[in-house]
TIPALUM-159171 format. One record per residue (C-alpha): residue in one letter; z, x, y. Coordinates in steps of 0.02 Angstrom, whole numbers, plus 32768, in hexadecimal, padded with zeros to 4 digits. Example, Ala and Ser with C-alpha at 12.3 -4.5 7.8 and 13.67 -1.06 7.14 Angstrom:
% TIPALUM-159171
a818682677F1F;s816582AC7FCB;
END
This chain:
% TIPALUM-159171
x53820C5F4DB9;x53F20BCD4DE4;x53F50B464D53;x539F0AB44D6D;x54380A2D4D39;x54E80A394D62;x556009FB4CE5;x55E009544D2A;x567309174CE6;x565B086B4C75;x570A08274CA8;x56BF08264D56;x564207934D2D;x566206F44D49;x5639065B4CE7;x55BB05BB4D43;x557706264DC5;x54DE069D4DCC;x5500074D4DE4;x545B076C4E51;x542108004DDC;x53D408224D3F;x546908594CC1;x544108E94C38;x54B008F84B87;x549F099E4B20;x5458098E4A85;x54AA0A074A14;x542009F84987;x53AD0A354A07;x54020AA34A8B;x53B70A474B11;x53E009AC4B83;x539D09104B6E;x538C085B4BEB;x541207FC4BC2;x5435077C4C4F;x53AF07584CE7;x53E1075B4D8F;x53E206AE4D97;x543906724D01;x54E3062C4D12;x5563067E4C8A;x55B205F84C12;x567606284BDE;x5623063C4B2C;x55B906C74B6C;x565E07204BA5;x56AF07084B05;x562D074A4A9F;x563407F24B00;x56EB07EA4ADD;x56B907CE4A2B;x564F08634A21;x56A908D74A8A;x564F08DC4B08;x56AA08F84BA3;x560009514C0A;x556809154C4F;x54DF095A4CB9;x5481092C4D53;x53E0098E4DB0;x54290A054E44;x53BE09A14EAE;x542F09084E88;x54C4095A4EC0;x54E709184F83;x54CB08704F38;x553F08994EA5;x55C508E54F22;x55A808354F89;x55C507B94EFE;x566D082C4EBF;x56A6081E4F60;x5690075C4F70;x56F707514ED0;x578207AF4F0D;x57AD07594F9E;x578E06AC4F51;x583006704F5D;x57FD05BA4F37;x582F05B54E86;x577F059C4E56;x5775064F4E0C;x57EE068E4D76;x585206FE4D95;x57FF076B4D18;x576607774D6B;x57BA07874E1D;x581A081F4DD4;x57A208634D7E;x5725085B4E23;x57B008A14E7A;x57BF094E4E03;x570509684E22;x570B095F4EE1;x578A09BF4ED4;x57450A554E60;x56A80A4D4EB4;x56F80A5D4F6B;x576E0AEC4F4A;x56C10B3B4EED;x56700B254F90;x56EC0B4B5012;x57300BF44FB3;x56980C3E4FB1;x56960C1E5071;x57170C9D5071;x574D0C445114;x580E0C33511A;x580F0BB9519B;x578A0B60513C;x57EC0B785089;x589F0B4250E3;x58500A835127;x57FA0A78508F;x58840A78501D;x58D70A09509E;x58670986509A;x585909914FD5;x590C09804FC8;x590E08ED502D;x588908AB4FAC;x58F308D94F0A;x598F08884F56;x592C07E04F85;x590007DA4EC6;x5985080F4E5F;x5A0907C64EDF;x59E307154E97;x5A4E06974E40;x59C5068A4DB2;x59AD075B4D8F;x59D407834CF0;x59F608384CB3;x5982081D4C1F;x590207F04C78;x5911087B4CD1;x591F08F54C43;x588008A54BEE;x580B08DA4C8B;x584309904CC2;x57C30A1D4C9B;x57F60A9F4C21;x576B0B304C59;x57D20BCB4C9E;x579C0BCC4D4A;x57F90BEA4DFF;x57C20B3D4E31;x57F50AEF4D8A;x588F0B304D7D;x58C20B1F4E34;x58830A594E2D;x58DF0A4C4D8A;x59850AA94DE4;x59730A424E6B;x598209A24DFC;x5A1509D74D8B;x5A7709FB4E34;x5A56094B4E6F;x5AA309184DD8;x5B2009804DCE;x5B6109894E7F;x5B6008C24E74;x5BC908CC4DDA;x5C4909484E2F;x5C5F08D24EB6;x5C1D09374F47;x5C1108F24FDD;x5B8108995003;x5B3408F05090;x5B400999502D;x5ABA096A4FC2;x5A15096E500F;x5A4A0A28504D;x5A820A474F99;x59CE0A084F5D;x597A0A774FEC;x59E80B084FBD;x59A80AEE4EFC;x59020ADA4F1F;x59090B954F76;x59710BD44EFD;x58FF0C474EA4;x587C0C6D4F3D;x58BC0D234F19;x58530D2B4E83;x57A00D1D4EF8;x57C40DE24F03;x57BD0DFF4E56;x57170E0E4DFC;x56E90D844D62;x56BC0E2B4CF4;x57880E344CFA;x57B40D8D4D05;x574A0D4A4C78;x57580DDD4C19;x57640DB74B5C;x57D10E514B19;x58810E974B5C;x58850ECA4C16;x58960F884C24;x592D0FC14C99;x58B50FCF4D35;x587B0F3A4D16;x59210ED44D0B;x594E0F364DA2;x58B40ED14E03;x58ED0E184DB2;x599F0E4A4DE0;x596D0E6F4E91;x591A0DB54E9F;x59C20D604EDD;x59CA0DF74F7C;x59170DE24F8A;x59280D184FBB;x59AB0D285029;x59620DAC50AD;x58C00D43509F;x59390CB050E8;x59DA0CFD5120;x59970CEB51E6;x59600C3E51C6;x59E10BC65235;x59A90B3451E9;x5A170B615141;x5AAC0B535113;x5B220BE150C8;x5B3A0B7B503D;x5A740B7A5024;x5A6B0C30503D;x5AF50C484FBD;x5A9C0BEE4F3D;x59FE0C734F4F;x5A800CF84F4E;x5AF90CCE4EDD;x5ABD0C5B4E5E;x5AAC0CF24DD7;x5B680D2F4E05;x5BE60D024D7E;x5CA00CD34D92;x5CE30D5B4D44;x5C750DEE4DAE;x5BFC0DFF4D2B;x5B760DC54D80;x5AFF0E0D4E00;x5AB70E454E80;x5B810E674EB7;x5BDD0E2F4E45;x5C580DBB4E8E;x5CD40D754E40;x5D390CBD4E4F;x5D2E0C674EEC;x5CD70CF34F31;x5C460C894EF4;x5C260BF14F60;x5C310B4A4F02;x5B7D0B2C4F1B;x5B540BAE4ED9;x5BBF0BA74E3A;x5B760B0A4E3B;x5AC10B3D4E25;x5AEB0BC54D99;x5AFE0B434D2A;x5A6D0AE34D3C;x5A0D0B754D63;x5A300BAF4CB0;x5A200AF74C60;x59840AEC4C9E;x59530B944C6B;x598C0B7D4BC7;x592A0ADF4BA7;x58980B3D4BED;x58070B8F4B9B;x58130C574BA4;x577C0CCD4B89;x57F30D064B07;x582C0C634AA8;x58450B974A91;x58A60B3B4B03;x59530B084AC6;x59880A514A8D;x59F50A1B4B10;x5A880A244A89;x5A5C0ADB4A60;x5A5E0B0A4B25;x5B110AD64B4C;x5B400B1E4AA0;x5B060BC84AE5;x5B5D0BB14BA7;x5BFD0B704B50;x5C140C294B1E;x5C070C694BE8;x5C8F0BC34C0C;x5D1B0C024C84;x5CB20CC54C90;x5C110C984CD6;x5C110BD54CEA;x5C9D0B7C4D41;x5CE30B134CD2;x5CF50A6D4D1A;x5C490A704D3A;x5C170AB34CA8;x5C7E0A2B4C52;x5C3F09B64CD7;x5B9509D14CAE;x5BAE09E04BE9;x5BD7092E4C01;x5B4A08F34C60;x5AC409384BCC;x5B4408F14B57;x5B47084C4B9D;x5AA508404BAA;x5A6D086F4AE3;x5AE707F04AAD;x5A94076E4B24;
END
């Protein structure tokens, strides 16, 4: 039986407006979800901060409020007016996008999946291209649940970053969002039995999640619409510099820079992630653990490039 509420992202709401719909908080005394805010109440910054407060980063809506959920997300992201914080526009943004690759994977429509994550991209870049983004702010909205759409959202917002901080050409990085974005569509073959599987993976097993970079790229290989930069970042993005990696086991430049590009943030954001099997890391504790794979699976300058960036931004 489908649940009846769906749960939203707090960092999403946005302060002197009404929402439209009823908003539910969980009450951990009881195990069950309360009213908190009426449709038609207009959220005060002290509200927001009191969530903060408590740590509470979810809400809840009624399915049947989604479509006018979805609507008011979308207004926020492409208010470009300055009349929305950044915050909020970012944090609408990583909900439209979640919520669209949900939809549009289980279409199982490459032509459908490919625009999608083209559009999306376009969306990510409008946001976190601006003069006021900070990293932080980024970093305090991103999801930690293990799931394909998390992590490709959250991969797809590291690369922005990162690609930006590398210097890439401009025009390289909506198809380097796009390319993120898809980077783990592979994984729609693999049952959640083995991908949320609490215990060690048996060898059949790890043979399946292994086969998940293979599996994206003949899903997409015939698409013209891509890039073979894109389609290098489904194939490659587990392969490590020094041939370690799989599913071939390339080595050096044999690895498009894309690609290289995405195995860091790939396993950054992995890191940081909830697993069926532990905590996510501290920041600090994740690039402790990839400093070890520096200059074997990681290319260094980005690795170092991207150390910096997470650095910069906890002394901030």
């Amino acid at each position: 039986m489908t649940p009846p509420y769906v749960m939203i992202s707090a960092a999403a709401l946005r302060v002197g407006q009404p929402l439209g719909v009823d908003l539910y908080l969980h009450d951990l005394s009881t195990n069950q979800l309360g009213l908190y805010k009426q449709a038609d109440y207009a959220l005060h910054a002290s509200d927001l901060e009191q969530l903060r407060v408590e740590g509470k980063r979810h809400l809840y809506i009624h399915r049947e409020a989604q479509d006018r959920y979805h609507e008011y997300l979308r207004l926020l992201v492409s208010d470009d007016s300055g009349d929305t914080p950044l915050a909020a526009r970012v944090g609408a943004m990583d909900e439209v996008v979640r919520e669209t690759l949900r939809e549009c994977f289980a279409s199982d429509d490459p032509n459908r999946i490919v625009n999608t994550a083209g559009t999306l991209a376009q969306m990510v870049l409008r946001v976190l291209d601006g003069s006021d983004f900070t990293t932080a702010e980024l970093l305090q909205v991103v999801q930690h649940d293990y799931s394909t759409f998390t992590q490709s959202a959250n991969v797809a917002y590291f690369a922005t970053l990162l690609a930006k901080a590398l210097g890439l050409p401009s025009a390289d990085l909506g198809p380097i969002i796009a390319g993120a974005l898809l980077h783990d569509i592979g994984q729609q073959e693999i049952s959640d039995a083995i991908l949320c599987k609490p215990g060690r993976l048996d060898d059949y097993e790890l043979h399946l999640v292994r086969q998940h970079p293979l599996n994206g790229f003949r899903k997409l290989c015939r698409h013209d619409a891509l890039l073979d930069g894109q389609l290098m970042m489904v194939y490659q993005h587990h392969e490590k510099i020094d041939g370690s990696g799989y599913p071939v086991g390339c080595v050096g430049d044999e690895i498009h820079p894309w690609a290289r590009l995405c195995a860091v943030v790939d396993t950054f954001a992995a890191l940081i992630s909830i697993r069926p099997y532990r905590g996510p890391r501290t920041h600090e504790r994740a690039l402790q653990i990839m400093e070890f794979d520096c200059g074997l699976a990681f290319e260094p300058e980005m690795f170092q490039c991207w150390k910096k960036i997470i650095e910069d931004c906890s002394r901030a």
